[in-house]
N, CA, C and O atoms as a GROMACS GRO file, in nm:
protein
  516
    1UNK      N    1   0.084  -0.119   0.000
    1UNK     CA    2   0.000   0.000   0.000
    1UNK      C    3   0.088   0.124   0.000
    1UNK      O    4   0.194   0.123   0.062
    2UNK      N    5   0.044   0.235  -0.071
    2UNK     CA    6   0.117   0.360  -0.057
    2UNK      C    7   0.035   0.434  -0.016
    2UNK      O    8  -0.074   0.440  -0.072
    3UNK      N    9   0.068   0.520   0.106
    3UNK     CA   10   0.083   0.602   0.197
    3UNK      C   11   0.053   0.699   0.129
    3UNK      O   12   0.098   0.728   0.018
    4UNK      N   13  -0.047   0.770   0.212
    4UNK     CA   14  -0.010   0.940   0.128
    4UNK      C   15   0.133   0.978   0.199
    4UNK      O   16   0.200   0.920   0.285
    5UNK      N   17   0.149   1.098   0.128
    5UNK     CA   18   0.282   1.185   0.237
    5UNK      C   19   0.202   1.265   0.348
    5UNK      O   20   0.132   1.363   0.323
    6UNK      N   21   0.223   1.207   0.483
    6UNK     CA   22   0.175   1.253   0.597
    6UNK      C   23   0.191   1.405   0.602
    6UNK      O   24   0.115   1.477   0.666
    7UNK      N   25   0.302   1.453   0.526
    7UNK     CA   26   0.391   1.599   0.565
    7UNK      C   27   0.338   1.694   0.483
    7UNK      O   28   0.342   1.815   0.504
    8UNK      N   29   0.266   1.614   0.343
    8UNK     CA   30   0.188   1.748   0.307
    8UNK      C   31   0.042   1.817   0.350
    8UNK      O   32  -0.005   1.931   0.353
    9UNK      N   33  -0.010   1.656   0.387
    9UNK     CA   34  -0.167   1.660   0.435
    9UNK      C   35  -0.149   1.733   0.611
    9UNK      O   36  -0.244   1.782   0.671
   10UNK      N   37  -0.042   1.727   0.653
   10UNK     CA   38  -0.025   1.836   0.792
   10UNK      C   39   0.117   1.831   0.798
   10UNK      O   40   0.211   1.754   0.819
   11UNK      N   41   0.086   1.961   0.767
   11UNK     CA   42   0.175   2.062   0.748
   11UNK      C   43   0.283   2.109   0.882
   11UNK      O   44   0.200   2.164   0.954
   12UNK      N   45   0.381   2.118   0.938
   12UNK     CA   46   0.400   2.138   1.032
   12UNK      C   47   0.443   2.023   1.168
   12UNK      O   48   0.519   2.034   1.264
   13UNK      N   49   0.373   1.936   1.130
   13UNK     CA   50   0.412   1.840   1.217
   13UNK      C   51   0.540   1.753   1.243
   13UNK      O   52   0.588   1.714   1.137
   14UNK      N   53   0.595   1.720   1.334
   14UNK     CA   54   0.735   1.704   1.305
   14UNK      C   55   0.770   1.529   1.270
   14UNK      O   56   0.690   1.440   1.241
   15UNK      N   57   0.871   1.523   1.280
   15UNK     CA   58   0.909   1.384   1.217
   15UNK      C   59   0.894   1.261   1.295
   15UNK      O   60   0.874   1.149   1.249
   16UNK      N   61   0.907   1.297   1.434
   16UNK     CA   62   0.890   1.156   1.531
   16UNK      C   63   0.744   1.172   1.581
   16UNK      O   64   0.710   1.098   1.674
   17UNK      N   65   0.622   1.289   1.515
   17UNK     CA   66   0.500   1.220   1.544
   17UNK      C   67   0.439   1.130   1.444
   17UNK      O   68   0.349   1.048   1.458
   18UNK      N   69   0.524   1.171   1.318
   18UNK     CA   70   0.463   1.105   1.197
   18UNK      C   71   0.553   0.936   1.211
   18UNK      O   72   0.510   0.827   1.172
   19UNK      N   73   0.653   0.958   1.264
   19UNK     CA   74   0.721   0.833   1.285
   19UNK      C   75   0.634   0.762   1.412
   19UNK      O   76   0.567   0.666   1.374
   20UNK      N   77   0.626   0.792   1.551
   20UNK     CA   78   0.490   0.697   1.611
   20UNK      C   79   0.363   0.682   1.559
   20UNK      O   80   0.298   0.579   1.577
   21UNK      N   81   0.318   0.781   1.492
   21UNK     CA   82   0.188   0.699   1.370
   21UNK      C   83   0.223   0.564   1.326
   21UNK      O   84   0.176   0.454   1.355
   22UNK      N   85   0.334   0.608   1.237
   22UNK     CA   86   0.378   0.481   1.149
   22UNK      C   87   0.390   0.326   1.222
   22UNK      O   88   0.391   0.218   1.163
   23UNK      N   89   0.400   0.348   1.358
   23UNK     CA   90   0.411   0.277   1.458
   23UNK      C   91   0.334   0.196   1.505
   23UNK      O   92   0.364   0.081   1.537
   24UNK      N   93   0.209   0.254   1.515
   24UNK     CA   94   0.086   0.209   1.599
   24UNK      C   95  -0.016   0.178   1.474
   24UNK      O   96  -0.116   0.110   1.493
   25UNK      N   97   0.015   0.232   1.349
   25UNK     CA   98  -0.089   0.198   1.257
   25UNK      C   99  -0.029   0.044   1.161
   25UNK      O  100   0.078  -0.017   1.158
   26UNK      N  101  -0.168   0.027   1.090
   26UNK     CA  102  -0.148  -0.085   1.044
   26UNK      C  103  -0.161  -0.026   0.855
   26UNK      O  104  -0.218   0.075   0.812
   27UNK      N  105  -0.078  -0.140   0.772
   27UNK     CA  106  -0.055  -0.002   0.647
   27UNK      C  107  -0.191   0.010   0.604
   27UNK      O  108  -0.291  -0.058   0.623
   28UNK      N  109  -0.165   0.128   0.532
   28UNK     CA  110  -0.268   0.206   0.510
   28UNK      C  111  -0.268   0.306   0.354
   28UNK      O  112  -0.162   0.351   0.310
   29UNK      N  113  -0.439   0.336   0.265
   29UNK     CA  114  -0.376   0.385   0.145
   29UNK      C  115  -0.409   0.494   0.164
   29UNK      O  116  -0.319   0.576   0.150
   30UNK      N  117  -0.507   0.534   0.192
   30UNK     CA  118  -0.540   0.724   0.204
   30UNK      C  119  -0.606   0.736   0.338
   30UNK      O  120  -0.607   0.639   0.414
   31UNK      N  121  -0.653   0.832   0.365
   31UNK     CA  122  -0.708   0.894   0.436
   31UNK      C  123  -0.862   0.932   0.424
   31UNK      O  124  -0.895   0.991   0.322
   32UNK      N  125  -0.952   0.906   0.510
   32UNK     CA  126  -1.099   0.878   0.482
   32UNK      C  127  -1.164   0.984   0.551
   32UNK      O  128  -1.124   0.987   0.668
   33UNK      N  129  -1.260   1.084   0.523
   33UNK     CA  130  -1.349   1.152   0.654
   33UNK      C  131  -1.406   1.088   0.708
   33UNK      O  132  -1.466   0.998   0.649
   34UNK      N  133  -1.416   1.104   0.841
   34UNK     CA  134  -1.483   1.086   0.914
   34UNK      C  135  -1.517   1.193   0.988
   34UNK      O  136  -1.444   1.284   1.026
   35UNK      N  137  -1.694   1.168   1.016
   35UNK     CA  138  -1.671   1.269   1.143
   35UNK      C  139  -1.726   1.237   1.292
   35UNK      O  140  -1.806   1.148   1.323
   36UNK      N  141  -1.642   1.361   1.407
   36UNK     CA  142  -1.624   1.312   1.516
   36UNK      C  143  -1.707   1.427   1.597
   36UNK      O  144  -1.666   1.543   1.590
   37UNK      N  145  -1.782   1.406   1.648
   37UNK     CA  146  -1.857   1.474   1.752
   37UNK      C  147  -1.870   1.646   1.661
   37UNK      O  148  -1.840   1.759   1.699
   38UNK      N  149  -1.927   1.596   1.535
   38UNK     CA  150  -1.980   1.736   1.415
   38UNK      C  151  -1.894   1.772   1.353
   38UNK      O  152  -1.923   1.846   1.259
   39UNK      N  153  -1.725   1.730   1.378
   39UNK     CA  154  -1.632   1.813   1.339
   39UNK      C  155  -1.547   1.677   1.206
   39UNK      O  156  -1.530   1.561   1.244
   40UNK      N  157  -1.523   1.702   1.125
   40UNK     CA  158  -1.482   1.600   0.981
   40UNK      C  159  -1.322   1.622   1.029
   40UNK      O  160  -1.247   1.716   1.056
   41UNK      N  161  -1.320   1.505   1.024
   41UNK     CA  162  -1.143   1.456   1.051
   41UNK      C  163  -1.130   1.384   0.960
   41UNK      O  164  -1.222   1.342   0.890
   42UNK      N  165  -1.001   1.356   0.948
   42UNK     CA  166  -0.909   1.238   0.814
   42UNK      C  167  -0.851   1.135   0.919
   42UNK      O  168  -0.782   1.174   1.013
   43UNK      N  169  -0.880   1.013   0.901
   43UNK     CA  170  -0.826   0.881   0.979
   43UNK      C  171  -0.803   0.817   0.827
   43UNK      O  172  -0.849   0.851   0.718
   44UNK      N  173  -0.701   0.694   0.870
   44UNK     CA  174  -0.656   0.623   0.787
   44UNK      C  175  -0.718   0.510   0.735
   44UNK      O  176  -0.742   0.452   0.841
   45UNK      N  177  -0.756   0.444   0.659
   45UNK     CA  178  -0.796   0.339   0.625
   45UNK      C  179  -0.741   0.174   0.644
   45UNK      O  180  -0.618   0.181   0.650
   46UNK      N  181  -0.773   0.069   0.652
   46UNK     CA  182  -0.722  -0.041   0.682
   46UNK      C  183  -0.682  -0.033   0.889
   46UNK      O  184  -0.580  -0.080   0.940
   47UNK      N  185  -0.779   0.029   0.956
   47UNK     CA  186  -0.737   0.070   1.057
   47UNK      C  187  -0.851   0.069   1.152
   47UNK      O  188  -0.965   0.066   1.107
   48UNK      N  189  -0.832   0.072   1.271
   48UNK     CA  190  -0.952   0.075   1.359
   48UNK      C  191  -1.014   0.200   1.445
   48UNK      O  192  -0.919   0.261   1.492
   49UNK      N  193  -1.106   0.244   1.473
   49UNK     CA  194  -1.197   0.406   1.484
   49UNK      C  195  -1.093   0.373   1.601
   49UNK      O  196  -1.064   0.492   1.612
   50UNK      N  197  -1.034   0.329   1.672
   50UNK     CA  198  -0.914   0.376   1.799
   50UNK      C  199  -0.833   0.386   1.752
   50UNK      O  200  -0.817   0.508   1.739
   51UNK      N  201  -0.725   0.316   1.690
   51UNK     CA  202  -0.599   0.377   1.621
   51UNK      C  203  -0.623   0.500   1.513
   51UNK      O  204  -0.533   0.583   1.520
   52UNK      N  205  -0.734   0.533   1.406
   52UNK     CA  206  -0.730   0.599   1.408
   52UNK      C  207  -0.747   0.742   1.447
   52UNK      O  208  -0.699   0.841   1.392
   53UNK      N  209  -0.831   0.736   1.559
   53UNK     CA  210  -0.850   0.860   1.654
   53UNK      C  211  -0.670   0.892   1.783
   53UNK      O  212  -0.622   0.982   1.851
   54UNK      N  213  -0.646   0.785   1.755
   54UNK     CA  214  -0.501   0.796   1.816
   54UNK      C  215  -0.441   0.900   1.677
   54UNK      O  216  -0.442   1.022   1.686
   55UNK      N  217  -0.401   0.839   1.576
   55UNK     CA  218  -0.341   0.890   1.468
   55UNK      C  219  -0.390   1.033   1.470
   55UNK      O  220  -0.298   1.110   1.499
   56UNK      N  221  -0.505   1.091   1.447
   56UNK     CA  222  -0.573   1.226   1.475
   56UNK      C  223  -0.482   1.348   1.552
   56UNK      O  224  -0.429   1.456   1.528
   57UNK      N  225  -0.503   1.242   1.674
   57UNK     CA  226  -0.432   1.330   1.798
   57UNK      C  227  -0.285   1.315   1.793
   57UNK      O  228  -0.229   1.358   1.894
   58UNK      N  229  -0.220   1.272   1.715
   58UNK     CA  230  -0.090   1.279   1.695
   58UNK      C  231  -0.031   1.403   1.618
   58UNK      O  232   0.055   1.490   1.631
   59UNK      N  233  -0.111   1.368   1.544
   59UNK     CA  234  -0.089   1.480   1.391
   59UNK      C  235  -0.140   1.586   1.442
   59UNK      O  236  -0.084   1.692   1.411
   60UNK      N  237  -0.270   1.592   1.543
   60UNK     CA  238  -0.316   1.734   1.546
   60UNK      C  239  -0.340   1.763   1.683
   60UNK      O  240  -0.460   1.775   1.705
   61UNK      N  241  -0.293   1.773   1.748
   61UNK     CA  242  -0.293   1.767   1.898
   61UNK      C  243  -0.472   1.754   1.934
   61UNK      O  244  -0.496   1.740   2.054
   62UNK      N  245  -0.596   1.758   1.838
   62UNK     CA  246  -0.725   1.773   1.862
   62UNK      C  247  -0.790   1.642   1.984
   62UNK      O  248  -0.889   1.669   2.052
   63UNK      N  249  -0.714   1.498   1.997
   63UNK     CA  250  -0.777   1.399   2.043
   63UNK      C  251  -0.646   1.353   2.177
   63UNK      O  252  -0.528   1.317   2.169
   64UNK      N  253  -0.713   1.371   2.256
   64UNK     CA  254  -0.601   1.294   2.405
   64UNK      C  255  -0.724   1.161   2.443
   64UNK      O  256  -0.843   1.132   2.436
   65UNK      N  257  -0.582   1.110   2.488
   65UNK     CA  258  -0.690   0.961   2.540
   65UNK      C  259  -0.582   0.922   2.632
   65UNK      O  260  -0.461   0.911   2.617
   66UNK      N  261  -0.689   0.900   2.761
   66UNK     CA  262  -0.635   0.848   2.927
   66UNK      C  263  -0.598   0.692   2.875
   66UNK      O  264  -0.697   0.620   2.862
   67UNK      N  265  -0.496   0.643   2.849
   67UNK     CA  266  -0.471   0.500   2.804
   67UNK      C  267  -0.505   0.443   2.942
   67UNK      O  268  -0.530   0.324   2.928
   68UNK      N  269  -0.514   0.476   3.054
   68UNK     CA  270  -0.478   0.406   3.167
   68UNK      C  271  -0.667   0.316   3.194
   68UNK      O  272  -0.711   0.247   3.286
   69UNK      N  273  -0.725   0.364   3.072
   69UNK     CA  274  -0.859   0.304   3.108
   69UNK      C  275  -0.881   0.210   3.005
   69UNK      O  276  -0.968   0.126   3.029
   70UNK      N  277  -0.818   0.203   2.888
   70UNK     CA  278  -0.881   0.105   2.772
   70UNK      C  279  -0.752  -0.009   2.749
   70UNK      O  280  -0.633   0.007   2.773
   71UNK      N  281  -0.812  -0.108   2.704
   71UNK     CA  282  -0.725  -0.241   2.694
   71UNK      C  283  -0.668  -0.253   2.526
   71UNK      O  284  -0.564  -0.313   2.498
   72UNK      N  285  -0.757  -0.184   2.423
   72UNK     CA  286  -0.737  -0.182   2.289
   72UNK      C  287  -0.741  -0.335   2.238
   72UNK      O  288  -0.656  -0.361   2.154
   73UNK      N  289  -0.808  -0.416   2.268
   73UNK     CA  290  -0.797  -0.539   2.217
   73UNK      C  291  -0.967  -0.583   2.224
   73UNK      O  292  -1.002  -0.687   2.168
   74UNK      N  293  -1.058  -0.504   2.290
   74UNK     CA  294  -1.212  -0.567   2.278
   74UNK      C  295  -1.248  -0.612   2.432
   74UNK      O  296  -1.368  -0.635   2.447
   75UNK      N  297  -1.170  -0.629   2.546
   75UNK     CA  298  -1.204  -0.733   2.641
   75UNK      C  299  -1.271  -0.643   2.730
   75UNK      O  300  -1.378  -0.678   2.782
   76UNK      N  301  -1.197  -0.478   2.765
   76UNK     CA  302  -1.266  -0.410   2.856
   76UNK      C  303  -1.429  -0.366   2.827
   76UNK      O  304  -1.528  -0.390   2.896
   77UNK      N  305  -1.418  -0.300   2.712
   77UNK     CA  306  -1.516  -0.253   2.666
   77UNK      C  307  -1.580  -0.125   2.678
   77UNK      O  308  -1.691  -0.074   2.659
   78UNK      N  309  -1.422  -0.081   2.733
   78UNK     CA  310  -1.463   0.039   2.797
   78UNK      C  311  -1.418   0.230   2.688
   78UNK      O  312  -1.387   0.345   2.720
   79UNK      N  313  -1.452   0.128   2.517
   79UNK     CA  314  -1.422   0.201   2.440
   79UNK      C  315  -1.588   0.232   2.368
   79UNK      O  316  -1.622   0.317   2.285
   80UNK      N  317  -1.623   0.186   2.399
   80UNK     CA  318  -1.769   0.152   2.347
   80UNK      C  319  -1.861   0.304   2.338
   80UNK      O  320  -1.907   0.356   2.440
   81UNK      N  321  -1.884   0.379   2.165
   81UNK     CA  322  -1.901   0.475   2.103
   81UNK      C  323  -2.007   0.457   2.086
   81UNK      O  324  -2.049   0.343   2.108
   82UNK      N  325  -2.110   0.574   2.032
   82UNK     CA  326  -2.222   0.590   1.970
   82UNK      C  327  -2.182   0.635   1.842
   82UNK      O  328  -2.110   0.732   1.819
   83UNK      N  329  -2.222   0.572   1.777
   83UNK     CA  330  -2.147   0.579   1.599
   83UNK      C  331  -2.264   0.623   1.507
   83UNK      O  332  -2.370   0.636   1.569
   84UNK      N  333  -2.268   0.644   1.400
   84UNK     CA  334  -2.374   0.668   1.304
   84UNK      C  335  -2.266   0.603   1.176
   84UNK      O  336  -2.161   0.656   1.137
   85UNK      N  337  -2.328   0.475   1.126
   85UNK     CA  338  -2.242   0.405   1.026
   85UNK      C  339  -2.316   0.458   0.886
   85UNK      O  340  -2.431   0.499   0.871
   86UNK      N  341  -2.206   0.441   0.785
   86UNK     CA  342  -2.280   0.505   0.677
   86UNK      C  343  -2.350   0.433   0.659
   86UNK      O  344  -2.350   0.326   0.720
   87UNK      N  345  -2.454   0.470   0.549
   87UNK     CA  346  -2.589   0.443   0.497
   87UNK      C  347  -2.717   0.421   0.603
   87UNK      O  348  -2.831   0.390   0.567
   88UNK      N  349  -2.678   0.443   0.729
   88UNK     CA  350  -2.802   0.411   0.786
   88UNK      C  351  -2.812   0.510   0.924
   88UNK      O  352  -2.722   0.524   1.007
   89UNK      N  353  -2.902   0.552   0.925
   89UNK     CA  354  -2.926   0.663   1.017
   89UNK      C  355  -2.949   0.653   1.130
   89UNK      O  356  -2.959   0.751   1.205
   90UNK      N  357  -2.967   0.506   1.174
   90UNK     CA  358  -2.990   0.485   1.325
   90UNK      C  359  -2.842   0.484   1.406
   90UNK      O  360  -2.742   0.436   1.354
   91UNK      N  361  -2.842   0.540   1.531
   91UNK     CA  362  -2.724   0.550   1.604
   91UNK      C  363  -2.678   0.411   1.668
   91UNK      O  364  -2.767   0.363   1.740
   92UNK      N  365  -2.570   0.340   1.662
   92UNK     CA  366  -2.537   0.244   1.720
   92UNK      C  367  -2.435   0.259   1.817
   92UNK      O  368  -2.362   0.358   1.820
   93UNK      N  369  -2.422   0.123   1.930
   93UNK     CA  370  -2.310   0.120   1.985
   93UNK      C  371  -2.197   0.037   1.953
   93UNK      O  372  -2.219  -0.075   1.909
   94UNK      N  373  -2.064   0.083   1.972
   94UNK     CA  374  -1.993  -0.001   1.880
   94UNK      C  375  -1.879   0.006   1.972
   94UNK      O  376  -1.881   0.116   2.027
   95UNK      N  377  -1.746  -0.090   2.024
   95UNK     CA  378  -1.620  -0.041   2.069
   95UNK      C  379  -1.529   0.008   1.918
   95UNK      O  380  -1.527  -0.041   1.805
   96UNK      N  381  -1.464   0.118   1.974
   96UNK     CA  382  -1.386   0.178   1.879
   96UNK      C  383  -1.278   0.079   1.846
   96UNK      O  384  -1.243   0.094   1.729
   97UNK      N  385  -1.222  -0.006   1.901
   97UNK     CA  386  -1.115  -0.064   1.898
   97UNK      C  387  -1.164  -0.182   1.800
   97UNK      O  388  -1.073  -0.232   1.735
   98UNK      N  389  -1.282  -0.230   1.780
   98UNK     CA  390  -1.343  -0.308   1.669
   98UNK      C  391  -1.418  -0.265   1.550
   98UNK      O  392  -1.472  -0.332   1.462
   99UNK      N  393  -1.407  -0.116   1.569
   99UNK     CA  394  -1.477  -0.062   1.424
   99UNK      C  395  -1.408  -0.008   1.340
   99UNK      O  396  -1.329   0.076   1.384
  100UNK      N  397  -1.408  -0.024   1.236
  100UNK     CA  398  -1.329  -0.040   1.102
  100UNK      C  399  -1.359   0.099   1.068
  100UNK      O  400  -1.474   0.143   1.065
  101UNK      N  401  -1.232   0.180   1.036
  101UNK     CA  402  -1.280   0.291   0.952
  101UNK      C  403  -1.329   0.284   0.826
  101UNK      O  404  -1.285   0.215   0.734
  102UNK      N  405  -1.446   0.378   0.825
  102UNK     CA  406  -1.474   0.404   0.662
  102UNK      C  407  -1.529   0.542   0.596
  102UNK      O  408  -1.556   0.636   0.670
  103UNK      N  409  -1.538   0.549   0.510
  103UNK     CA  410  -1.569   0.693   0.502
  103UNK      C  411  -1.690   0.695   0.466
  103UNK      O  412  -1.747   0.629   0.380
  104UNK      N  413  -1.749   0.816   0.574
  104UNK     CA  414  -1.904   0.858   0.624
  104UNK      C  415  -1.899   0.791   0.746
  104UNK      O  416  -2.017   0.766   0.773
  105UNK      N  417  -1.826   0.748   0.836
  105UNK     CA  418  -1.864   0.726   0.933
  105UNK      C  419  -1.862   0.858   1.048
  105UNK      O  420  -1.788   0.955   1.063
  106UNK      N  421  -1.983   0.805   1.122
  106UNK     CA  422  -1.977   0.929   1.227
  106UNK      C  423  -2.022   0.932   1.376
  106UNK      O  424  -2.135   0.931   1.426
  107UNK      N  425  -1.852   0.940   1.453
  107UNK     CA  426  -1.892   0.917   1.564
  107UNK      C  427  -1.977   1.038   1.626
  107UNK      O  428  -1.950   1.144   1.571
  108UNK      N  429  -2.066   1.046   1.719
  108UNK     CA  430  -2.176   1.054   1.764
  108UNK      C  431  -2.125   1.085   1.895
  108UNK      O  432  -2.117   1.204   1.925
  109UNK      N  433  -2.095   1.006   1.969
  109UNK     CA  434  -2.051   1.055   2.111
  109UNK      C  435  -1.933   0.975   2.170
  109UNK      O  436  -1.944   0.853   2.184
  110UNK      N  437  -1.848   1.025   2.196
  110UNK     CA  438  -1.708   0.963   2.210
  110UNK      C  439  -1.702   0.873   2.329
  110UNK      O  440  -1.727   0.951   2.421
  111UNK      N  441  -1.684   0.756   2.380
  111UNK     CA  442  -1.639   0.715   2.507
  111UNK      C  443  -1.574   0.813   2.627
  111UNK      O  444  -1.489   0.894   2.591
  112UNK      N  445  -1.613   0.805   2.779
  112UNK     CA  446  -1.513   0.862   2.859
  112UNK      C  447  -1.385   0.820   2.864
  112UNK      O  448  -1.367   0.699   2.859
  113UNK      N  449  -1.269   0.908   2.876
  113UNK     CA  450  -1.172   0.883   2.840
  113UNK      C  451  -1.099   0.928   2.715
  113UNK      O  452  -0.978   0.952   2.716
  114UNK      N  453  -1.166   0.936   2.620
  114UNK     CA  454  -1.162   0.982   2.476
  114UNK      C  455  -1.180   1.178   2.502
  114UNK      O  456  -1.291   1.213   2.540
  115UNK      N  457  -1.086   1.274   2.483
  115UNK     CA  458  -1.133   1.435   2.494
  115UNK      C  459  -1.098   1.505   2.359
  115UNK      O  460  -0.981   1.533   2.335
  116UNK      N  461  -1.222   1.540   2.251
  116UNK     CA  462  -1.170   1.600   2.161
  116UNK      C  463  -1.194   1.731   2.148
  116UNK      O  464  -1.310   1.772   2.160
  117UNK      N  465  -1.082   1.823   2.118
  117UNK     CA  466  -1.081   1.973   2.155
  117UNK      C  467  -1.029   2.015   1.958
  117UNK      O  468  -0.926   2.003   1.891
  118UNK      N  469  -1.170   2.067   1.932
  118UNK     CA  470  -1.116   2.132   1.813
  118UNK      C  471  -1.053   2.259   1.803
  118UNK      O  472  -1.098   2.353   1.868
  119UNK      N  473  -0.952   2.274   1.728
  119UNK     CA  474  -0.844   2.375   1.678
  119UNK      C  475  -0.966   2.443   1.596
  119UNK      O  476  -1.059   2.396   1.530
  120UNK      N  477  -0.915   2.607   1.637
  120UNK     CA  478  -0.964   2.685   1.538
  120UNK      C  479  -0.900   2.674   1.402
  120UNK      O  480  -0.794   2.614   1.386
  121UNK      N  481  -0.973   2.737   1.292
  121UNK     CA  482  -0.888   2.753   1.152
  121UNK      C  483  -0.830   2.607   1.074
  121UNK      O  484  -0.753   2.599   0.978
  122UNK      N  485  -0.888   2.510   1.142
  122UNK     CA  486  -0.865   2.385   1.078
  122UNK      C  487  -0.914   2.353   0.933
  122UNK      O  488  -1.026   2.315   0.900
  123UNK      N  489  -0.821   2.372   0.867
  123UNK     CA  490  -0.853   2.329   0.718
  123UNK      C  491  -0.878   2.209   0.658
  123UNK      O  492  -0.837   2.194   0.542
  124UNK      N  493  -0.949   2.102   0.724
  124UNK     CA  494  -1.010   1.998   0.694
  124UNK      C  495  -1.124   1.966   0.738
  124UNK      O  496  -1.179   1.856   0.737
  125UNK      N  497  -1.184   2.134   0.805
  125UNK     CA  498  -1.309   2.123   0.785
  125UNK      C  499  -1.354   2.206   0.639
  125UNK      O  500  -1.477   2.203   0.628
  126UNK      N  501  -1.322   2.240   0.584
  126UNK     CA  502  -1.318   2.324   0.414
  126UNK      C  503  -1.312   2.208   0.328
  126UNK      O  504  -1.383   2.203   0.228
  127UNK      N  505  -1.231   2.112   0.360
  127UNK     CA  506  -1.120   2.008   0.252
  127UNK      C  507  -1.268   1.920   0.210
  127UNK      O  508  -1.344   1.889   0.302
  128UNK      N  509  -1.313   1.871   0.024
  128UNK     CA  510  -1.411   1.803   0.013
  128UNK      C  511  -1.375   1.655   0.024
  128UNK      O  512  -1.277   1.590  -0.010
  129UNK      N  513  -1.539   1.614   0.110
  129UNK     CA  514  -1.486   1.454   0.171
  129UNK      C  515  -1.536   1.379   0.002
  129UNK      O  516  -1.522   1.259  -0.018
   0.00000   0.00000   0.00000
């Protein structure tokens, strides 16, 4: 799979956050919208709504997460989102750590533990999904 270039799609970011991305993700070909509590973010594809909301907050300081509460493997369950999956309008519950990114997905209400603080002037809320 080829990668976009992390360095053009954010701008600014330095080399060892794009290097722990590379780390924690699994490969990946572009970048998908999603959106997160109203606000359209880019997560990666081939990846899970937790790693990529990790990836988010790497690149954009917008997402912190208390690791000291989630297991990332399914067992706690204590990742467990209100999602809106595409094509269908009813709200579900889902753990992030088992839901597959895709584009149109939209989380709805984030797990405790999960804090997302949007940046003003963010240009990927402009960018077409």
């Amino acid at each position: 799979m080829n990668e976009p270039d992390l360095k053009s799609v954010f701008p600014g970011v330095d080399d060892s956050r794009i290097a722990q991305a590379r780390e924690i993700l699994r490969p990946f070909s572009q970048l998908v919208p999603v959106t997160i509590e109203g606000s359209r973010v880019l997560l990666p594809d081939n990846n899970s709504l937790w790693r990529g909301m990790q990836f988010w907050g790497l690149m954009t300081s917008e997402i912190s997460i208390d690791f000291s509460l989630f297991c990332i493997a399914g067992t706690c369950k204590n990742c467990k989102s209100r999602l809106r999956l595409p094509g269908n309008p009813e709200r579900v519950s889902a753990l992030a750590c088992q839901t597959q990114v895709q584009p149109g997905l939209e989380v709805v209400r984030l797990p405790m533990g999960f804090l997302f603080r949007k940046r003003p002037g963010r240009p990927w809320d402009a960018a077409p999904g």
